[in-house]
N, C-alpha and C positions, 0 to 999 in steps of 0.2 A: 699331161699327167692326169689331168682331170677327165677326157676323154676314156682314159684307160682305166681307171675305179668305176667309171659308168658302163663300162664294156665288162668287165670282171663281176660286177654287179649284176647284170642281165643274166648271164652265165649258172650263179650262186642259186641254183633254183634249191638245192638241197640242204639250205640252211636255212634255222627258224627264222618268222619275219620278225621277231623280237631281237633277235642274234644280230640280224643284219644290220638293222633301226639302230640299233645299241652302237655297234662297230660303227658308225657314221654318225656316233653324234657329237655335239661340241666336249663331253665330259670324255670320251677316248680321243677324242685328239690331243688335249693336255694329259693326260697321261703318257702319250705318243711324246708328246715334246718336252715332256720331266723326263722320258729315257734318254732322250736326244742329250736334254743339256746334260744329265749326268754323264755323259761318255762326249761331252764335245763334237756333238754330230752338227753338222749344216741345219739349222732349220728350212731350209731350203729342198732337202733331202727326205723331212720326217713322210712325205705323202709315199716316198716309194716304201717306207719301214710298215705304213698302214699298207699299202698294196702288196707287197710280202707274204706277209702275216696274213690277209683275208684267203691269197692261196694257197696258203700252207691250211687254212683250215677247209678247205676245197679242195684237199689234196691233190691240186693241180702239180706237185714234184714231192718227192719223200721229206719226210721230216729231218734225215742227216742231211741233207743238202739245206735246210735254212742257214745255218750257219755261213756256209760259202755262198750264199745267195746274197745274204746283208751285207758281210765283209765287200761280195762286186758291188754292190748298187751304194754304197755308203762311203767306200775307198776307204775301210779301216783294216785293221790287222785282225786276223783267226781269233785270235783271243779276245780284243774286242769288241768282235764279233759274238763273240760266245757269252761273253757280258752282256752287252743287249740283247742278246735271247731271250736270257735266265731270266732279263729283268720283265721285258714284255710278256713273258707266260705268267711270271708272278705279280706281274704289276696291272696285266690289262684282260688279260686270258682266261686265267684261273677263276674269276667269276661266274663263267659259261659254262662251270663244270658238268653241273646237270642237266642246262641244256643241249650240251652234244657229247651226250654220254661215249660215242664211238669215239671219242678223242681222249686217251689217258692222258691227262698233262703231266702228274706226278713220274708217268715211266718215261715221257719226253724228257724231263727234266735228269731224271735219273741217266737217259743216252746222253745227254750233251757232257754233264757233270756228275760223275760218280762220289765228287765229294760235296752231299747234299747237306755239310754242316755251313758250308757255306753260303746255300742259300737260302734268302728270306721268306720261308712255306712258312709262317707264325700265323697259331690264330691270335686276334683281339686281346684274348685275355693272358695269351705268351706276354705279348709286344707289350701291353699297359702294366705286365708283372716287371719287366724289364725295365719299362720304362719309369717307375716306382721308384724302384728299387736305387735305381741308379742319381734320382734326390739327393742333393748335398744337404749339409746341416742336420741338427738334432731332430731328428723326426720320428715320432713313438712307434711303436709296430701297429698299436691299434690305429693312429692316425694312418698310417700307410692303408692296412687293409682299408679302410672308408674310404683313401682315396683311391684307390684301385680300384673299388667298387663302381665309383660313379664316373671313373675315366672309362672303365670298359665298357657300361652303356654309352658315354660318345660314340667310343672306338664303333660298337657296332650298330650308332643312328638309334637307340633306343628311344632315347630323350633329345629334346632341343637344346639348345646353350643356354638360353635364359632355366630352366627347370634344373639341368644342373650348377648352374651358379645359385642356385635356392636351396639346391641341399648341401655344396659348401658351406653357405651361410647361417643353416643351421647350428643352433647350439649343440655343445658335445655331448649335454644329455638326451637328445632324442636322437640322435644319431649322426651327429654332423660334423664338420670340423672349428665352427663358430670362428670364419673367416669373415672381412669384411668383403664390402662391394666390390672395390677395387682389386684386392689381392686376388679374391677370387675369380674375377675377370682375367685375370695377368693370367692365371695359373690355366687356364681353359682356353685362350687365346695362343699359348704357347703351345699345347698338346696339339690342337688343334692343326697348329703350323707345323709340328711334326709328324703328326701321320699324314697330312696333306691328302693326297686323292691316294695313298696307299691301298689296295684291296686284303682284305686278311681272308685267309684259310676258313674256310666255312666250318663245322662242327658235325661230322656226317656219321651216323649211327651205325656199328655192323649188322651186318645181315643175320647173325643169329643173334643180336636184342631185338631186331622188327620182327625175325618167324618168333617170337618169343611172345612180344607185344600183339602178335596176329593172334595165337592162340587163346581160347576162349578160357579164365579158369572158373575150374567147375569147382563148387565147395562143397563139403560134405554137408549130409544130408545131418539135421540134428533131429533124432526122436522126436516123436509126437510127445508131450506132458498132455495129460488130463487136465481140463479145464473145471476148477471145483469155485463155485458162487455160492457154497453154505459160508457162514460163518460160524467160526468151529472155537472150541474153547482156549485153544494156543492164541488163538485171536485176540479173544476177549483179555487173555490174563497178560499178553501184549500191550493191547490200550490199557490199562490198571497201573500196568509197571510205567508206563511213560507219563500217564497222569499220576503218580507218586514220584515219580522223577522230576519232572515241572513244577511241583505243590513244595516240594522239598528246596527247588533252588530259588522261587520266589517268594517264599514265606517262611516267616521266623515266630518266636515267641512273643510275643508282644512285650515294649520293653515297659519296664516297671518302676525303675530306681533308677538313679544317676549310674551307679558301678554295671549296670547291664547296657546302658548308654555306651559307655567308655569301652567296656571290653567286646562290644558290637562293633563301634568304631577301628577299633586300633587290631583287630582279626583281619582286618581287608589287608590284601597284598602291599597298597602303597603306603600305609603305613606300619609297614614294617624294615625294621633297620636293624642291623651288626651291634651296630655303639648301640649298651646297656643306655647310656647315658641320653643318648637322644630317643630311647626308646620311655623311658621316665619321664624328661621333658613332655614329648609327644601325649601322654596319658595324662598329665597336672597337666597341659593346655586344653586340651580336650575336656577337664572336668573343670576348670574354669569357665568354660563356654556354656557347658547345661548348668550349670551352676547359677548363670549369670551372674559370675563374678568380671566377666569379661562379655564384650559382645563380638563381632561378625569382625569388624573391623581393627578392635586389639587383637584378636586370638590371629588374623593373618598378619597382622606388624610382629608380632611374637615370632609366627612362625617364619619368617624373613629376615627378621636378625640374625647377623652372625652367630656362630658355633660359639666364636671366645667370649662376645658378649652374653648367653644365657639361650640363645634363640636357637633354631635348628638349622638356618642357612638353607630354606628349599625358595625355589624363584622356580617361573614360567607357569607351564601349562599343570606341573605335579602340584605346585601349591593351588591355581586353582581347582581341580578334580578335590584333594584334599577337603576347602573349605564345604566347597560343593556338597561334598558328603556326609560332615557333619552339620552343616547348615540342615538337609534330610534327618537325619538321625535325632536332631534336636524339634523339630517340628512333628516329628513322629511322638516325640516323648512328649511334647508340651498336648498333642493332642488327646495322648491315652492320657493325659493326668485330665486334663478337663471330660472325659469319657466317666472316667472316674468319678470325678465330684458331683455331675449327675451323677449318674447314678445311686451314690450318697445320698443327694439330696431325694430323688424318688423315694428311696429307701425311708428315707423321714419320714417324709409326706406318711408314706405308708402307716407306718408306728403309729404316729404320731394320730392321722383318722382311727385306725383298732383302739387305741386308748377312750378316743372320743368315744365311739361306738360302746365301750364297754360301759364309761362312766354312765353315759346317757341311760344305758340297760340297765346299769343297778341303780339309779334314780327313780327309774318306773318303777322297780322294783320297791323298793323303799317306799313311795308312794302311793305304791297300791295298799301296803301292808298299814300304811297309817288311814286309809280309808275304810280298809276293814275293819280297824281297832273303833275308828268314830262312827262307825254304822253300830257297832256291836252295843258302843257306851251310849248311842245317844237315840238309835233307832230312825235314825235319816239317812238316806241314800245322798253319796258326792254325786256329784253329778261332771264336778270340774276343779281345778286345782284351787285348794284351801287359800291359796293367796288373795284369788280375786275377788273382790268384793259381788257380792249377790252370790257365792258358787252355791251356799248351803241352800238345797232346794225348803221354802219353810212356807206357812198358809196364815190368810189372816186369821182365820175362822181359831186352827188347833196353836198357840201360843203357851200351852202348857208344856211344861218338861216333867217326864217320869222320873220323877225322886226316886224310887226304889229299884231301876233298872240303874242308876247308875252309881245307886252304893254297892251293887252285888257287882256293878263290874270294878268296882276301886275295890273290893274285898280279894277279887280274883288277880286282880296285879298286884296286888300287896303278898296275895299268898307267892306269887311265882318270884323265886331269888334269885339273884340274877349270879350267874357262874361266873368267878373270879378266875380267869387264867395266873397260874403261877410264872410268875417273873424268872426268865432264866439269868441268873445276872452273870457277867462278865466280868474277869478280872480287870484292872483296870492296869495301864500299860504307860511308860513314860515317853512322849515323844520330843526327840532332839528336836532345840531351835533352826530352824531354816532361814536362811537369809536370802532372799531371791536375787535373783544374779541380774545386777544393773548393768543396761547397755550404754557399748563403749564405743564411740565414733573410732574414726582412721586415723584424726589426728590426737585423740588419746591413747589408742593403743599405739600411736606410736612413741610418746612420750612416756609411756610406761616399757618398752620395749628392753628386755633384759637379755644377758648373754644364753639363758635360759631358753627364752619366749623364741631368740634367735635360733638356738639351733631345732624346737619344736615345728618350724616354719621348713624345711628340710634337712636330712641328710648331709646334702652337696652345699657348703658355703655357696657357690657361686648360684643356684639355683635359687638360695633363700634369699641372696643380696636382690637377685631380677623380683622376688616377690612383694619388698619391700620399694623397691621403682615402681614396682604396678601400681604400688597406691599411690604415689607419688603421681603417677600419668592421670590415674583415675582422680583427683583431686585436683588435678588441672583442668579437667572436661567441665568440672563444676565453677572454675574461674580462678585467675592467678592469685588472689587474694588466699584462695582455700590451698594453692600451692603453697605458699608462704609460709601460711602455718602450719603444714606437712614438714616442711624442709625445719621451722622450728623446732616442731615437735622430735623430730629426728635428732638435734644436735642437743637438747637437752636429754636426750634416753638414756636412759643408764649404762647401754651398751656404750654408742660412742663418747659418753664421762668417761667409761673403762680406753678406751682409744685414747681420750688426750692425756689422760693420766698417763698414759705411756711413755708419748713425746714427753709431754713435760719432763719427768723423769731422763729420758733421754738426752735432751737439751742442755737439763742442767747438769748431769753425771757424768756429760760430755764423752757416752756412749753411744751406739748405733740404737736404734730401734728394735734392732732384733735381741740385742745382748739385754737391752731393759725387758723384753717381751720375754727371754730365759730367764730375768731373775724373778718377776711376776710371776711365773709361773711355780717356780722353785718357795717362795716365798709364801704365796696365797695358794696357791693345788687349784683354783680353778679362774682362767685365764683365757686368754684368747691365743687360737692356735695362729699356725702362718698364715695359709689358708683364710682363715678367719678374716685377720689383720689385713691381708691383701684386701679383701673385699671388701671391708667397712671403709680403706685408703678409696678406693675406686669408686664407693657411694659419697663419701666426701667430695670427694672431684667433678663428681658429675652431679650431685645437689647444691646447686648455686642460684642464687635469683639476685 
């Protein structure tokens, strides 16, 4: 047998030496003998199946005679003859398409077998769509296509085993199945085992996309434009409009008071909300904060508390951005206020020298005039200010004083009368006593705290109750001592008197609460609502030391 491949081989001068090399190597002989065992042939027999075959592409006899060719050398039946045909041209053949282009396989295959649903011509991405497909168990479409994707580079040698068991392994956000080691192994080891040394159907382009691809296309030709390097006035008023666009989105009025703080803040998108109610919240945190009624640290525990408790319920990255922003906003303003107070102060300064400057001027002035008057009365020249001792320039020699120069000049002051301005008088007017208004710590106004004083502190009960805890927190930072007499000062206020008064009443009238809080009301006309009542119960509750 071996003799006879070596003599058929000498022969084959007119096939490629790739073709030849190839049909003779160890990977077509298992192929040769996966057709064997498929159809229960002799492996004893597979060399004459290879000797065959090499003459059938030698056209050493026509190609309807392979069939009866196999069936004598193999001792099987036409039909099974005609199966191992189908399978050798698909299984071992059909790879050498292009290199012996004189051999149709597809119309070979079409003479043995005119029903070509039967046989296996699939390319790679048929077979791995089928093979998909055909997956038991719950398995998503998109997981399917991924893994159809990276089974049909197997199928057609793209990638190695290890590179695709790395992209099963992938997570399913970048594109993977987020399979582990093992599974993924299992699932690439089996595919593997089933297309075995299978050859697929190559992908061959028709001849009118390659005259297609061969042609060169030409693109139209686009007008010459003038090339213009003046700069022209559209230009200019272009850069103008973009530098008033820029100047516009990063610069503002500079802020000047608290309410231009708050309504700067609470304009930006993240602090704006639906609920009226968390929109008013949002603006009293916010003016707490330039206020320094609160610092950096309250106003974000405020703004993290729950909705029910008083707070706005924002958490994560929104609250920070939030503080962030006003934390800016508020640094801005503390620094136009101190921009400010210089300036003030320059401003003094200013005044304050012109004054000097003037007094000074009218002192020389004044000065000068009382040196004229003593030159005139007395006939001596100053020389230097009257205060100093030695100023009057005077000689030993002349010690006399002219008596008669200075009666004619006391005669001339005497005659000059001096002009009395009339007094313009003013009615005179009554002004009311003023009492200056004495400050009141936190733990007196709260001990003075009235139904009054309470709803003055908001609108919304439940917002005035949180204002009232503020102080209560803020009197803690100072020491639990100063809490104490917070929470004191709280249970003696008039307000909660007006609360236990209530129960009392209740207790003993062996009423509800609420039916005493109707008759107070009905009784006295000014009273505590429900509302009210709920929140004074719930600052009771939560004021305990």
């Amino acid at each position: 047998m071996a003799e006879e491949i070596a003599t058929t081989a000498q022969v084959s001068t007119n096939l490629p030496e790739e073709v030849r090399h190839e049909l003779f190597s160890v990977q077509t002989n298992r192929l040769y003998r996966a057709v064997g065992a498929k159809h229960d042939v002799d492996s004893a027999k597979i060399g004459e199946l290879g000797s065959l075959t090499f003459q059938l592409l030698q056209h050493r006899f026509p190609a309807s005679e392979y069939i009866a060719q196999i069936a004598k050398a193999l001792e099987v039946t036409e039909e099974q003859a005609r199966a191992i045909a189908l399978d050798v041209v698909v299984d071992v053949l059909i790879r050498f398409d292009k290199d012996l282009p004189h051999i149709d396989f597809k119309q070979l295959v079409r003479g043995w077998n005119t029903q070509m649903d039967g046989v296996a011509l699939q390319t790679a991405d048929e077979f791995t769509h089928a093979y998909v497909a055909s997956i038991p168990g719950d398995v998503t479409e998109r997981q399917k296509q991924r893994l159809e994707v990276v089974l049909d580079d197997v199928a057609e040698h793209k990638v190695e085993h290890d590179a695709a068991k790395a992209r099963l392994m992938r997570s399913e956000k970048v594109g993977g199945l987020g399979l582990d080691a093992g599974l993924a192994g299992a699932v690439l080891d089996r595919f593997e085992k089933e297309i075995g040394e299978k050859v697929f159907e190559e992908k061959v382009e028709l001849a009118e996309e390659l005259d297609l691809k061969k042609k060169k296309v030409v693109q139209p030709s686009v007008p010459h434009k003038p090339r213009i390097d003046a700069f022209t006035d559209e230009d200019a008023k272009e850069i103008e409009r973009v530098k008033a666009e820029k100047a516009a989105a990063l610069a503002h009025e500079p802020i000047k008071s608290v309410e231009d703080v708050v309504k700067l803040i609470c304009s930006g998108k993240m602090f704006s909300f639906e609920n009226p109610v968390l929109i008013e919240r949002c603006q009293k945190i916010i003016d707490s904060r330039v206020r320094g009624v609160r610092d950096a640290r309250a106003m974000r525990s405020q703004m993290e508390r729950a909705v029910a408790k008083g707070g706005m319920g924002i958490s994560g990255r929104q609250l920070a951005e939030m503080v962030q922003a006003v934390e800016a906003a508020v640094r801005e303003y503390e620094a136009h206020g101190e921009g400010m107070m210089m300036k003030g102060r320059a401003a003094h300064k200013q005044m304050r020298a012109a004054k000097l400057e003037h007094r000074a001027g009218r002192e020389q002035r004044e000065q000068t005039d009382l040196d004229a008057r003593f030159e005139k009365m007395t006939g001596k020249k100053v020389v230097a200010d009257a205060s100093v001792p030695g100023a009057i320039e005077s000689s030993d020699q002349d010690l006399t004083v002219d008596v008669g120069a200075i009666r004619s000049a006391a005669k001339g002051a005497q005659a000059a009368k001096p002009r009395v301005k009339k007094s313009i008088k003013k009615p005179g007017r009554i002004q009311d006593i003023k009492v200056g208004k004495r400050l009141v710590g936190p733990t007196q106004e709260l001990a003075r705290l009235t139904i009054t004083d309470f709803r003055r502190l908001s609108k919304d009960p439940m917002q005035a109750g949180t204002k009232i805890q503020d102080k209560i927190d803020l009197l803690e930072n100072r020491g639990y001592e100063m809490k104490v007499k917070g929470i004191q000062a709280w249970r003696e206020s008039p307000l909660n008197r007006m609360y236990i008064t209530l129960t009392e009443r209740a207790v003993l009238g062996g009423v509800t609460i609420q039916e005493a809080l109707e008759e107070s009301q009905q009784a006295e006309g000014e009273s505590l609502t429900d509302e009210e009542l709920q929140v004074v119960m719930k600052l009771n509750a939560a004021l305990r030391f």
